[in-house]
mmJSON file of the N, C-alpha and C atoms, coordinates in Angstrom:
{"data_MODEL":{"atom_site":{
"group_PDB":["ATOM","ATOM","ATOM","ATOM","ATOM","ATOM","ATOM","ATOM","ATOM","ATOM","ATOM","ATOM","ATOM","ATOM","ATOM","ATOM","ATOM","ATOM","ATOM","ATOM","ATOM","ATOM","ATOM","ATOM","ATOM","ATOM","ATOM","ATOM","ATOM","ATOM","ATOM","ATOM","ATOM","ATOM","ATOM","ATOM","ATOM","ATOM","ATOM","ATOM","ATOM","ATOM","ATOM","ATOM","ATOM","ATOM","ATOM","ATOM","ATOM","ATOM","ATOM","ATOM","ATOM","ATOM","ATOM","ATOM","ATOM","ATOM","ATOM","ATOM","ATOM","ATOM","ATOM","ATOM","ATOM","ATOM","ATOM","ATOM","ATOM","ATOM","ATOM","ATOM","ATOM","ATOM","ATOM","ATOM","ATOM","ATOM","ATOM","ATOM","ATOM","ATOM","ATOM","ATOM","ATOM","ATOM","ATOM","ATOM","ATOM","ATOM","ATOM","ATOM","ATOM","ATOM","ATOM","ATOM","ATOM","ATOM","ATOM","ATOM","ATOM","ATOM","ATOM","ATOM","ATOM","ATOM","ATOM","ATOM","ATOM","ATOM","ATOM","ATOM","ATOM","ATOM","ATOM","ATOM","ATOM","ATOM","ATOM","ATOM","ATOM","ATOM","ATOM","ATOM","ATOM","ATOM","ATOM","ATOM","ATOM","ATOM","ATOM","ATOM","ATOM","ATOM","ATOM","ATOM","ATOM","ATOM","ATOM","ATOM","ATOM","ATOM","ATOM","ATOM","ATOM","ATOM","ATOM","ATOM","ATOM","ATOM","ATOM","ATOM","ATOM","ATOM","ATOM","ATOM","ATOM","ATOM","ATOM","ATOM","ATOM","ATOM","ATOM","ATOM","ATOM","ATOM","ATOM","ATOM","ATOM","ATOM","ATOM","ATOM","ATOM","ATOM","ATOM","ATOM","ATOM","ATOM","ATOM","ATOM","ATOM","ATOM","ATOM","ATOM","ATOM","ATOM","ATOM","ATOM","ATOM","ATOM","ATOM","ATOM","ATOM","ATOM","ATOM","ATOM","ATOM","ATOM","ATOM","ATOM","ATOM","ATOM","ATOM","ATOM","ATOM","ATOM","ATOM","ATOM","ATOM","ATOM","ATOM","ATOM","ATOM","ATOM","ATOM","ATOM","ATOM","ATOM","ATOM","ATOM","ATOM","ATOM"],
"id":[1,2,3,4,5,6,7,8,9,10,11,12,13,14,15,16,17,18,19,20,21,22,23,24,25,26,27,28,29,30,31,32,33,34,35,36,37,38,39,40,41,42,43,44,45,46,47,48,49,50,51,52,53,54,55,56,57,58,59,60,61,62,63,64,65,66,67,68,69,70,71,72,73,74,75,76,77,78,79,80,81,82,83,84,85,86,87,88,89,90,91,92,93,94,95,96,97,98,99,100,101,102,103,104,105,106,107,108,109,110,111,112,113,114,115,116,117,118,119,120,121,122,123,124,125,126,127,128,129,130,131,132,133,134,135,136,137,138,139,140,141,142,143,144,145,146,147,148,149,150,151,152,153,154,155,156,157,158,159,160,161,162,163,164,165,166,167,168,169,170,171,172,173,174,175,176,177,178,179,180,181,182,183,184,185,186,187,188,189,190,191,192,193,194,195,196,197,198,199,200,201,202,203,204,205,206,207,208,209,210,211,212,213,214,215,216,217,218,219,220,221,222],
"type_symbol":["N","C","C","N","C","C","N","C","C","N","C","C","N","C","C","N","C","C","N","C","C","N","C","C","N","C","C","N","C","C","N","C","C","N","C","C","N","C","C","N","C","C","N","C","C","N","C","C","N","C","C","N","C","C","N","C","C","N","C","C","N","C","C","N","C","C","N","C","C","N","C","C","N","C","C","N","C","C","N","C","C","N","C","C","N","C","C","N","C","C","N","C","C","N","C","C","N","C","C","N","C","C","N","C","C","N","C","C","N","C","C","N","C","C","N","C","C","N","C","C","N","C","C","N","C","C","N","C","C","N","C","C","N","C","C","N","C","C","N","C","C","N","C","C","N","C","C","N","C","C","N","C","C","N","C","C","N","C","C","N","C","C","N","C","C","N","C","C","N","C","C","N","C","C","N","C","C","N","C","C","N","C","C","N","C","C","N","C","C","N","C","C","N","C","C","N","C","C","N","C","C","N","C","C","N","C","C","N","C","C","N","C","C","N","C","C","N","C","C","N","C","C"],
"label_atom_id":["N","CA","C","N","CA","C","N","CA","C","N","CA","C","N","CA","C","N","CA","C","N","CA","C","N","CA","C","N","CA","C","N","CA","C","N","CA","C","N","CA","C","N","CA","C","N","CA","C","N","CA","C","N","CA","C","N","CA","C","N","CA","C","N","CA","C","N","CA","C","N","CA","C","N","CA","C","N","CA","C","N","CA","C","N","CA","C","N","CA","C","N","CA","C","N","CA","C","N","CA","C","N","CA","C","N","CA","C","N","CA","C","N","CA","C","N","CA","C","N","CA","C","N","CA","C","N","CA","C","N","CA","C","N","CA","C","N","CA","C","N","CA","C","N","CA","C","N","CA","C","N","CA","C","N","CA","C","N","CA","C","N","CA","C","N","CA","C","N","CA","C","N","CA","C","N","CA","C","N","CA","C","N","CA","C","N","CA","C","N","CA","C","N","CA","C","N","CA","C","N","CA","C","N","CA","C","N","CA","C","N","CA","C","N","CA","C","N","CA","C","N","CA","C","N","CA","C","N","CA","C","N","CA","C","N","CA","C","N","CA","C","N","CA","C","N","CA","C","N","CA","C","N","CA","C","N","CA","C"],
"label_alt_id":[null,null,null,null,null,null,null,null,null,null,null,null,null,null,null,null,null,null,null,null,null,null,null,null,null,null,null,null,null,null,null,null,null,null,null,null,null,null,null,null,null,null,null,null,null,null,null,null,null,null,null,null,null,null,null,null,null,null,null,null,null,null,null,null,null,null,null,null,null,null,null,null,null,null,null,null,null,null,null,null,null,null,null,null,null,null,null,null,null,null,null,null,null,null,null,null,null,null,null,null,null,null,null,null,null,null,null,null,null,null,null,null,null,null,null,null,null,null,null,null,null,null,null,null,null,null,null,null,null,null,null,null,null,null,null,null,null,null,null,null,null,null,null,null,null,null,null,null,null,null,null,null,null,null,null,null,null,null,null,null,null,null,null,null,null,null,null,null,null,null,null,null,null,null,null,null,null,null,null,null,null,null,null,null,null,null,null,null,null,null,null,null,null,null,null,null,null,null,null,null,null,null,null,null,null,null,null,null,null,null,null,null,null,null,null,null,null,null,null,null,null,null],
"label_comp_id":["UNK","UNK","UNK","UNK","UNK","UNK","UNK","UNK","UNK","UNK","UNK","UNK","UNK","UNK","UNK","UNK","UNK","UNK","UNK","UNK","UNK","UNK","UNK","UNK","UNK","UNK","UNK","UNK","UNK","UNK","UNK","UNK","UNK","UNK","UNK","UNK","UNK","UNK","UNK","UNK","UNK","UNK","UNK","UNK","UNK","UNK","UNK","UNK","UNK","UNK","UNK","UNK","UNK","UNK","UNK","UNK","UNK","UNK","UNK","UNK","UNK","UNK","UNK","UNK","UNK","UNK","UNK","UNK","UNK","UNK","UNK","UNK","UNK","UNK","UNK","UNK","UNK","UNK","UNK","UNK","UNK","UNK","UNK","UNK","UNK","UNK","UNK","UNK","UNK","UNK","UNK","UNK","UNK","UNK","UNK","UNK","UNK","UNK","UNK","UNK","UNK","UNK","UNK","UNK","UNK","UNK","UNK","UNK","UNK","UNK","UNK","UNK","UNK","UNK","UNK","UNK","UNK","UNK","UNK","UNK","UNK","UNK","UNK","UNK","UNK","UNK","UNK","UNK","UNK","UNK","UNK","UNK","UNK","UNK","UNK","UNK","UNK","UNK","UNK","UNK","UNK","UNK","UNK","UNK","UNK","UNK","UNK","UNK","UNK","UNK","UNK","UNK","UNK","UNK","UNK","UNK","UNK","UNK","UNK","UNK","UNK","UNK","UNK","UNK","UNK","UNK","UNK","UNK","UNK","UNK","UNK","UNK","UNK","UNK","UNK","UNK","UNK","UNK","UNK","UNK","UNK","UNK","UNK","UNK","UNK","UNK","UNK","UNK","UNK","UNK","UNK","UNK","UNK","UNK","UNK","UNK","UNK","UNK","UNK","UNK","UNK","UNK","UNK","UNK","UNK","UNK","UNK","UNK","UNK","UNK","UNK","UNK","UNK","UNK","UNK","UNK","UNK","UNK","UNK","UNK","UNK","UNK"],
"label_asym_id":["A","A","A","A","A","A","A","A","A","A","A","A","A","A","A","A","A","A","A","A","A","A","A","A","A","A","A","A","A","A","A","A","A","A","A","A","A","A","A","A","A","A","A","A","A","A","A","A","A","A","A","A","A","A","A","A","A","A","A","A","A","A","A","A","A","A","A","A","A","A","A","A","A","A","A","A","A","A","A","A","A","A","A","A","A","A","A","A","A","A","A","A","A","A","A","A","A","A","A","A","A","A","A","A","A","A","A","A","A","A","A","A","A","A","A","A","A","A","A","A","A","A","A","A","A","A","A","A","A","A","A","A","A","A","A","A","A","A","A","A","A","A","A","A","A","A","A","A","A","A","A","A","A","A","A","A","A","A","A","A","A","A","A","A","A","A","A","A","A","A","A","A","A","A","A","A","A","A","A","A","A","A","A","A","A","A","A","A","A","A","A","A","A","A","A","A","A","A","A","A","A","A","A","A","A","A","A","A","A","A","A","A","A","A","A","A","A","A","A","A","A","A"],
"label_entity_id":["1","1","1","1","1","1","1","1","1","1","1","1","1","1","1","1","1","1","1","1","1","1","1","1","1","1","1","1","1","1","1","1","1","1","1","1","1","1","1","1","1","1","1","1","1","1","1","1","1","1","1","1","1","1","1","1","1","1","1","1","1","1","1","1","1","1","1","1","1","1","1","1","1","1","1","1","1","1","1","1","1","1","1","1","1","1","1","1","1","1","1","1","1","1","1","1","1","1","1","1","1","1","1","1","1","1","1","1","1","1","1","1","1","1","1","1","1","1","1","1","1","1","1","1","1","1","1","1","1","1","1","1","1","1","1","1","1","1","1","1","1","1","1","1","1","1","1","1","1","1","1","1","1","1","1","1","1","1","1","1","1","1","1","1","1","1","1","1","1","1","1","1","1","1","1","1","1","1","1","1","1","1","1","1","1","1","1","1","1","1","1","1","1","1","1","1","1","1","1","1","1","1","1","1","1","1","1","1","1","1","1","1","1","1","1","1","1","1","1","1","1","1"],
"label_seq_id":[1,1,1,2,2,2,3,3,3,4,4,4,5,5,5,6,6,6,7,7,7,8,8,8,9,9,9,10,10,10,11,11,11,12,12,12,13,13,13,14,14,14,15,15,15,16,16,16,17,17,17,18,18,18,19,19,19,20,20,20,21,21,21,22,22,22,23,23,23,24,24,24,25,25,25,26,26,26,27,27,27,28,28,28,29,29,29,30,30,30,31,31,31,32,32,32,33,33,33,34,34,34,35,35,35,36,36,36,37,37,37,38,38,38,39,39,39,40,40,40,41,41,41,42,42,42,43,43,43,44,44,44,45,45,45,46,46,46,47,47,47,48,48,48,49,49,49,50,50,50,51,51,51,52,52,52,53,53,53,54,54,54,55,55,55,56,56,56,57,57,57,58,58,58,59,59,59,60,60,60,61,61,61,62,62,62,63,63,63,64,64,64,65,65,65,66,66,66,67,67,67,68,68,68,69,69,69,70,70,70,71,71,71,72,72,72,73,73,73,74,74,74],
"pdbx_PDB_ins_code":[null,null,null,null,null,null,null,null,null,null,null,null,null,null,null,null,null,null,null,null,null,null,null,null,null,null,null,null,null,null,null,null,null,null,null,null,null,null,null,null,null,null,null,null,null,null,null,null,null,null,null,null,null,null,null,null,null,null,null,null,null,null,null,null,null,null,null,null,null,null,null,null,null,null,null,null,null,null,null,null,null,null,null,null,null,null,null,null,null,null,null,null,null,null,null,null,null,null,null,null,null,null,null,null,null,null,null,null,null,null,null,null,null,null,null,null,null,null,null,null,null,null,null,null,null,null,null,null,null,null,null,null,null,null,null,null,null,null,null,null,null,null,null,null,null,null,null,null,null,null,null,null,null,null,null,null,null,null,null,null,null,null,null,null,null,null,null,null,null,null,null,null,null,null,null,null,null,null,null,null,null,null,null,null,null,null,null,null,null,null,null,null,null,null,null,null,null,null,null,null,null,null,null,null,null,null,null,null,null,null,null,null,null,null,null,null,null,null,null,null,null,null],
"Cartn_x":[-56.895,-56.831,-58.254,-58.393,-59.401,-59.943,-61.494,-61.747,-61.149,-61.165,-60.365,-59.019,-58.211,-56.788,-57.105,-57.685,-57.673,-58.166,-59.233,-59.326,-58.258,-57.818,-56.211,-55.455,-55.4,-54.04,-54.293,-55.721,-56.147,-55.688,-56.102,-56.156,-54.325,-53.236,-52.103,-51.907,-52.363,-51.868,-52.175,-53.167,-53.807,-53.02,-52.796,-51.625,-50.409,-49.596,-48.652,-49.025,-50.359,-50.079,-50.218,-50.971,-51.044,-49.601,-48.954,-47.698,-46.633,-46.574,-45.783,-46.506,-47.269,-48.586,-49.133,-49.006,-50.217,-51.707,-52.497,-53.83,-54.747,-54.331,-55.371,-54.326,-55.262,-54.814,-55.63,-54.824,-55.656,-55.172,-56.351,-56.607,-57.264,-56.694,-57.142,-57.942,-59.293,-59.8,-60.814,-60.147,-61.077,-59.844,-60.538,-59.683,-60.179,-59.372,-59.798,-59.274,-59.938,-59.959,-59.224,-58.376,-58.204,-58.797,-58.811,-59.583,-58.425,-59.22,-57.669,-56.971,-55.644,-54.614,-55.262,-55.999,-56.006,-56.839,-57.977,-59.183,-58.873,-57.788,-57.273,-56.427,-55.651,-55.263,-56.114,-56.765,-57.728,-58.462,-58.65,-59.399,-58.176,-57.019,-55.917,-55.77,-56.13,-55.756,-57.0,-58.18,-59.734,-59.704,-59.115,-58.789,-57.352,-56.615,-55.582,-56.05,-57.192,-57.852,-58.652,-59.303,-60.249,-59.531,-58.549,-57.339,-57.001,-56.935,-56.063,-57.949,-58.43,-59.892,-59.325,-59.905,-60.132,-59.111,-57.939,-56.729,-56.824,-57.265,-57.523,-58.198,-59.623,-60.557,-61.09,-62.379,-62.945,-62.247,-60.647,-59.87,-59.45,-59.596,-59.709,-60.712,-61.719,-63.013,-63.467,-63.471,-63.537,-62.581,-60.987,-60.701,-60.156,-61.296,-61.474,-61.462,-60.811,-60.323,-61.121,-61.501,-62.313,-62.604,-62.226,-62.629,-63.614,-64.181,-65.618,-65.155,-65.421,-64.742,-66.084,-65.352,-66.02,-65.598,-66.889,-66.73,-67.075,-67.659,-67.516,-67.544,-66.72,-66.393,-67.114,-67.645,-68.432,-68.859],
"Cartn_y":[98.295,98.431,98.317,97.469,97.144,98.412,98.775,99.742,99.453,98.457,98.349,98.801,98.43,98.604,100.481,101.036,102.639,103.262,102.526,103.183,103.194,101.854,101.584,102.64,102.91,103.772,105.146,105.46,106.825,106.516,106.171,105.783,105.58,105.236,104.985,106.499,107.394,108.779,109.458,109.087,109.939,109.819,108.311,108.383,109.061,108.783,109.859,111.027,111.989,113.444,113.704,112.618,112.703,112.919,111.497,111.371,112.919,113.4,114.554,115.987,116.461,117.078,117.955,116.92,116.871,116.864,116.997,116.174,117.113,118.931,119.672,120.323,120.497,121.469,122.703,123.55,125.344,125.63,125.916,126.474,127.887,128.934,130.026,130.154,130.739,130.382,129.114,128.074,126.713,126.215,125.468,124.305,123.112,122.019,120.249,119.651,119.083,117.903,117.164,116.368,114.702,113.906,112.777,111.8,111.108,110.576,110.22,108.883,109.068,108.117,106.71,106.211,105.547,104.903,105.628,105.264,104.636,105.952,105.489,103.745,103.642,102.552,101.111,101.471,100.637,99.954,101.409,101.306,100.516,100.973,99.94,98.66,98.501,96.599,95.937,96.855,96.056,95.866,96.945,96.583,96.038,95.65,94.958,93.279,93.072,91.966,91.568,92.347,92.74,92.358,93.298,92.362,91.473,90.749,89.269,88.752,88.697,87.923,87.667,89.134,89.488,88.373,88.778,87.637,86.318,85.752,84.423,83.926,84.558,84.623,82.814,82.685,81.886,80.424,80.549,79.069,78.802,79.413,79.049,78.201,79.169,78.58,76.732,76.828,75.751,74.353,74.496,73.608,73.222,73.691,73.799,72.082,71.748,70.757,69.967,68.935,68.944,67.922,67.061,65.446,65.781,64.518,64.209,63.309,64.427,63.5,62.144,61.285,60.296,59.636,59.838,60.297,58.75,57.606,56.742,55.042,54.193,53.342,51.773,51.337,50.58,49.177],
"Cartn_z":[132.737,134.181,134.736,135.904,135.878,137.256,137.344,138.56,140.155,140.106,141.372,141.519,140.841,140.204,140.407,139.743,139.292,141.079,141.471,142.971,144.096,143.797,145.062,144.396,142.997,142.641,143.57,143.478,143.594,145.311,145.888,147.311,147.911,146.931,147.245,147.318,146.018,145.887,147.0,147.71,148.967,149.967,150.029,151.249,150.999,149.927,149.389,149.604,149.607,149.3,151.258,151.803,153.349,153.968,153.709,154.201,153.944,152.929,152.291,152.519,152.726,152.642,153.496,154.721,155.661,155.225,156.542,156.423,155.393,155.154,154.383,153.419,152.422,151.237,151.269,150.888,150.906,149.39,148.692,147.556,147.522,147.013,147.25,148.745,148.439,150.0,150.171,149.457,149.576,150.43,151.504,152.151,152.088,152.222,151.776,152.698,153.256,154.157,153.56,154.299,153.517,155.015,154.095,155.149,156.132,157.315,158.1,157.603,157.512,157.156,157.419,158.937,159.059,158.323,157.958,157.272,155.712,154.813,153.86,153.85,154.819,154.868,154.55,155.53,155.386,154.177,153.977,152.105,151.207,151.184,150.81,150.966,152.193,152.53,151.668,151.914,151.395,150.098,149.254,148.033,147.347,148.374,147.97,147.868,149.279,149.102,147.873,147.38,146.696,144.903,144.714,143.555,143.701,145.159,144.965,144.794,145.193,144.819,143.418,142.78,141.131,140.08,140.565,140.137,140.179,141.124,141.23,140.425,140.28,139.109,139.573,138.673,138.608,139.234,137.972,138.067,139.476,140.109,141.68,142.748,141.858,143.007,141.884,140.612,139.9,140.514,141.186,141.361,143.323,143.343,145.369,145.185,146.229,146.437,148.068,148.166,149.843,149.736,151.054,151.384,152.413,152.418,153.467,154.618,155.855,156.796,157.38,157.858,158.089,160.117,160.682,162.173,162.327,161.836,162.575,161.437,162.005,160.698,162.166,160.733,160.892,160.548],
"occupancy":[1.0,1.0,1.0,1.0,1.0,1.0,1.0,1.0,1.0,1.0,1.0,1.0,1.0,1.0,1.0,1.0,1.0,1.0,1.0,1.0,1.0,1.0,1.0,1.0,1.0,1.0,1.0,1.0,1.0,1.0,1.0,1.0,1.0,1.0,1.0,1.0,1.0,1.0,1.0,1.0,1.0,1.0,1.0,1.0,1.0,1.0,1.0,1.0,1.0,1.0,1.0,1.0,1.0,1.0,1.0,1.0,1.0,1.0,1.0,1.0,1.0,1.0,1.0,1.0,1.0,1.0,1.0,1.0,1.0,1.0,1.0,1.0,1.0,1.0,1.0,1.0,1.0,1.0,1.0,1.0,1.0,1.0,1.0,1.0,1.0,1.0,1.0,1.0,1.0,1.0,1.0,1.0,1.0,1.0,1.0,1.0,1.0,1.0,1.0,1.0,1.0,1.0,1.0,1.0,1.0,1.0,1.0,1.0,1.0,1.0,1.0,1.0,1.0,1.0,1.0,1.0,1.0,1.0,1.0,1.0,1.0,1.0,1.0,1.0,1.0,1.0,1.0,1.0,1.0,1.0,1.0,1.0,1.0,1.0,1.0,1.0,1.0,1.0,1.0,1.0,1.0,1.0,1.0,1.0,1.0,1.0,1.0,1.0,1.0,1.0,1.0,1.0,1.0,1.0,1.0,1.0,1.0,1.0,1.0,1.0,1.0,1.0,1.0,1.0,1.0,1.0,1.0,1.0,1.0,1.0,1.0,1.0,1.0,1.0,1.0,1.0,1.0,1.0,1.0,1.0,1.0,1.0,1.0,1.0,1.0,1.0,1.0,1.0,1.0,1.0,1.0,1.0,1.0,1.0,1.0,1.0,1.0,1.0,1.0,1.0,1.0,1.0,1.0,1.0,1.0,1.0,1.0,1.0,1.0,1.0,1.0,1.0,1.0,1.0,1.0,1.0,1.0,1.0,1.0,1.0,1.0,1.0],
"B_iso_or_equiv":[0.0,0.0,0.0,0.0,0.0,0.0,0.0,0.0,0.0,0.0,0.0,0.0,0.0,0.0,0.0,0.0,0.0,0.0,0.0,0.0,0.0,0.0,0.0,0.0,0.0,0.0,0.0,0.0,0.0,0.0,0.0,0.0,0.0,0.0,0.0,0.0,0.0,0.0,0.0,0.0,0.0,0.0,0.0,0.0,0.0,0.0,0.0,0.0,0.0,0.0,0.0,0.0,0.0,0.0,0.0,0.0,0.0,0.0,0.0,0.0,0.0,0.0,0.0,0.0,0.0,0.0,0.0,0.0,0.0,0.0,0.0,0.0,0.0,0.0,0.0,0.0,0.0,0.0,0.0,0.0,0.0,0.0,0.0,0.0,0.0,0.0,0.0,0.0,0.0,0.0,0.0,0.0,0.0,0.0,0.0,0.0,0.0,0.0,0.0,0.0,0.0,0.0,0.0,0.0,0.0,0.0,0.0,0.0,0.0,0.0,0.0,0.0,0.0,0.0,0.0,0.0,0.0,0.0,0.0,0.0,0.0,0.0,0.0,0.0,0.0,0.0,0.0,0.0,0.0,0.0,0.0,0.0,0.0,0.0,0.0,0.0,0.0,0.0,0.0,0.0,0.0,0.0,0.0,0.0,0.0,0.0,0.0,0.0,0.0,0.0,0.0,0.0,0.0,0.0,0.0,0.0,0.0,0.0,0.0,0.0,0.0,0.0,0.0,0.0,0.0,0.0,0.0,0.0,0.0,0.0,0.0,0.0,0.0,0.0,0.0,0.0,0.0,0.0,0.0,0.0,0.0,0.0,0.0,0.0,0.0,0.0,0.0,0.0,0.0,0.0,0.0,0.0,0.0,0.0,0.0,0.0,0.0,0.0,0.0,0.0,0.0,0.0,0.0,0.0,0.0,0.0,0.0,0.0,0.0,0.0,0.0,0.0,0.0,0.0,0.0,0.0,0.0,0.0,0.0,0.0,0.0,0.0],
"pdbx_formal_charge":[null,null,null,null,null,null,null,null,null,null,null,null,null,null,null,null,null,null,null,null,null,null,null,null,null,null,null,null,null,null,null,null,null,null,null,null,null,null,null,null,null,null,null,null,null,null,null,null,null,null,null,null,null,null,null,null,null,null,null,null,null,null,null,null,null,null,null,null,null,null,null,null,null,null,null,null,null,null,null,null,null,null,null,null,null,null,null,null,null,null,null,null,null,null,null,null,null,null,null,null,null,null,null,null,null,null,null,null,null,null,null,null,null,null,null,null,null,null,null,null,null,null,null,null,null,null,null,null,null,null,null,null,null,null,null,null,null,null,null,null,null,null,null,null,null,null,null,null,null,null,null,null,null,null,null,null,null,null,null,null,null,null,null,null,null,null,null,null,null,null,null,null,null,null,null,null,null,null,null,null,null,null,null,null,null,null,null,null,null,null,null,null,null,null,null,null,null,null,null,null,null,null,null,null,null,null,null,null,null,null,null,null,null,null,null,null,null,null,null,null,null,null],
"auth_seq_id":[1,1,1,2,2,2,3,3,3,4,4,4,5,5,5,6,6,6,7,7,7,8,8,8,9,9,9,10,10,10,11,11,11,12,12,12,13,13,13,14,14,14,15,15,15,16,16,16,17,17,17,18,18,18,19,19,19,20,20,20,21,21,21,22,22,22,23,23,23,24,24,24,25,25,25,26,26,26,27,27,27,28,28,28,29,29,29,30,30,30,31,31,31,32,32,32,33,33,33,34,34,34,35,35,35,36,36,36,37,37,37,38,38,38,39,39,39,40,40,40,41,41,41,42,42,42,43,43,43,44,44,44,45,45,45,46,46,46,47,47,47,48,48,48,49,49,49,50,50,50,51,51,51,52,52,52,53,53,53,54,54,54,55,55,55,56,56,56,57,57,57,58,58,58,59,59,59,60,60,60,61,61,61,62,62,62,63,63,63,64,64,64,65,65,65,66,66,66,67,67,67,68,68,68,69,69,69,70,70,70,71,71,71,72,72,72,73,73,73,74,74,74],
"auth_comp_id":["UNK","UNK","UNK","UNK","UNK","UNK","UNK","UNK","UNK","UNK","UNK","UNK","UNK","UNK","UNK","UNK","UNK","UNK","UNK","UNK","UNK","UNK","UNK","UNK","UNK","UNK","UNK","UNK","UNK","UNK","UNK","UNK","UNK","UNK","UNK","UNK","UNK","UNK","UNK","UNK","UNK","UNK","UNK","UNK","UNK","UNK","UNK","UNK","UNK","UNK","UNK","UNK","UNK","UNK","UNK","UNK","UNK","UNK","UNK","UNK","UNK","UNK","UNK","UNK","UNK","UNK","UNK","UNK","UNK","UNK","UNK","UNK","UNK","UNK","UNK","UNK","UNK","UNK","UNK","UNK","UNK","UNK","UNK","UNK","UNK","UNK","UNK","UNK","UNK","UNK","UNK","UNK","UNK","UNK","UNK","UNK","UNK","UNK","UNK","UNK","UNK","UNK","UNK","UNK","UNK","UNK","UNK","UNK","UNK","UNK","UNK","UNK","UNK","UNK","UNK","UNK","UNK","UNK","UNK","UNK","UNK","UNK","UNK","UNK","UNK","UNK","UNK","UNK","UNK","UNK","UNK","UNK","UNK","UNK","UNK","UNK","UNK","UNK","UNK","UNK","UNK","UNK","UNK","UNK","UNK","UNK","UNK","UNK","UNK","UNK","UNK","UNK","UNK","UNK","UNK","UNK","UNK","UNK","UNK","UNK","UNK","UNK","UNK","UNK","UNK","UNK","UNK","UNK","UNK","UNK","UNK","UNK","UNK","UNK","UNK","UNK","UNK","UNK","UNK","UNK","UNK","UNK","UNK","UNK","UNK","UNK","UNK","UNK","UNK","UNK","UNK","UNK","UNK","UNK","UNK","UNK","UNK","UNK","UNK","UNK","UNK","UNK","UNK","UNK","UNK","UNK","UNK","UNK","UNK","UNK","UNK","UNK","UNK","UNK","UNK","UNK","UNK","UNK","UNK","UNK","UNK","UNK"],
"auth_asym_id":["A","A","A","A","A","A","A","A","A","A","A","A","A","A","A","A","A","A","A","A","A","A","A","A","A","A","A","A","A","A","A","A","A","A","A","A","A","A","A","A","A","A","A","A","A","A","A","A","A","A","A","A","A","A","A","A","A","A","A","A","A","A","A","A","A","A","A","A","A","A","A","A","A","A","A","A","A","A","A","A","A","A","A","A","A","A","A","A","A","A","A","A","A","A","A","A","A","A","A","A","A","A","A","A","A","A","A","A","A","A","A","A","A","A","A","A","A","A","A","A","A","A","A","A","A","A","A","A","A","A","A","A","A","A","A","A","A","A","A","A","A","A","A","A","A","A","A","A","A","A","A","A","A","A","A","A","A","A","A","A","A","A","A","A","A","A","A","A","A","A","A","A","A","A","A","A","A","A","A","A","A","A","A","A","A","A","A","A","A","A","A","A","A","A","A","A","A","A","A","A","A","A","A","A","A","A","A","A","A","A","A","A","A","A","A","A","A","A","A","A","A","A"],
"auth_atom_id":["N","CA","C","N","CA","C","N","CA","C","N","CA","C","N","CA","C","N","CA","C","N","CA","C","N","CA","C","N","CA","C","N","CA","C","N","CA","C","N","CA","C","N","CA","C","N","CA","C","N","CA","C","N","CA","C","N","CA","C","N","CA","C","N","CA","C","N","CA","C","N","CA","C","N","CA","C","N","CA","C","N","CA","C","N","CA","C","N","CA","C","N","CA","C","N","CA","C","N","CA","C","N","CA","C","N","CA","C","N","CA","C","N","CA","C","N","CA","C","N","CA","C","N","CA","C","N","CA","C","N","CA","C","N","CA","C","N","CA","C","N","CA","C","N","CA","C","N","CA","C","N","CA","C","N","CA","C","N","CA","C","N","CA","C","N","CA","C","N","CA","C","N","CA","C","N","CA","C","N","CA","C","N","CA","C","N","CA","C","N","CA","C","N","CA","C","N","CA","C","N","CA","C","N","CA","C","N","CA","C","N","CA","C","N","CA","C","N","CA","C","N","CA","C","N","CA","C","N","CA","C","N","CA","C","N","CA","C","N","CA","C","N","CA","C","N","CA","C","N","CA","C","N","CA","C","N","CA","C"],
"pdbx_PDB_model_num":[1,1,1,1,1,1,1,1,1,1,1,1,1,1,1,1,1,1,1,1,1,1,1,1,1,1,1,1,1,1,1,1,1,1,1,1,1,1,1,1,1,1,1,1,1,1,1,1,1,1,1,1,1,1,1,1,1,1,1,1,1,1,1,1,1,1,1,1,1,1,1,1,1,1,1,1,1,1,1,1,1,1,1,1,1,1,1,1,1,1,1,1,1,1,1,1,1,1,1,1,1,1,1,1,1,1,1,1,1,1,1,1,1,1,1,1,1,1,1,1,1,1,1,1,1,1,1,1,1,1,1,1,1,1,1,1,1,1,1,1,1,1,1,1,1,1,1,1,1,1,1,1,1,1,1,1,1,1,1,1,1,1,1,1,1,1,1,1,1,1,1,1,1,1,1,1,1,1,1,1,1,1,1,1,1,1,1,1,1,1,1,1,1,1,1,1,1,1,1,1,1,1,1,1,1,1,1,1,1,1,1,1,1,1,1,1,1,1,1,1,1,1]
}}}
């Protein structure tokens, strides 16, 4: 599993314990913030981008494909 993969997991769980939860946890007399939903989200989409990069991998950018346009014929 690659670190990206392990941070989105951690980051899916957050929204899970948000969504079910609410926004703080109280531990004895420690209380915890969670960060706001929206913010987490976010962090989700960036690294959902972030795996599809990773996936694509190299064999992607190796067979980029691109013509040369030509503005005047002569």
């Amino acid at each position: 599993m690659s670190s990206t993969q392990a941070r989105l997991d951690r980051y899916l769980e957050a929204e899970a314990r948000i969504l079910t939860a609410g926004f703080s946890v109280q531990y004895d007399v420690r209380r915890r913030q969670e960060a706001e939903l929206s913010e987490i989200r976010k962090a989700i989409a960036e690294l959902k981008a972030e795996l599809a990069a990773e996936s694509a991998g190299s064999s992607s950018r190796s067979s980029l494909r691109y013509r040369t346009a030509v503005f005047c014929r002569g």
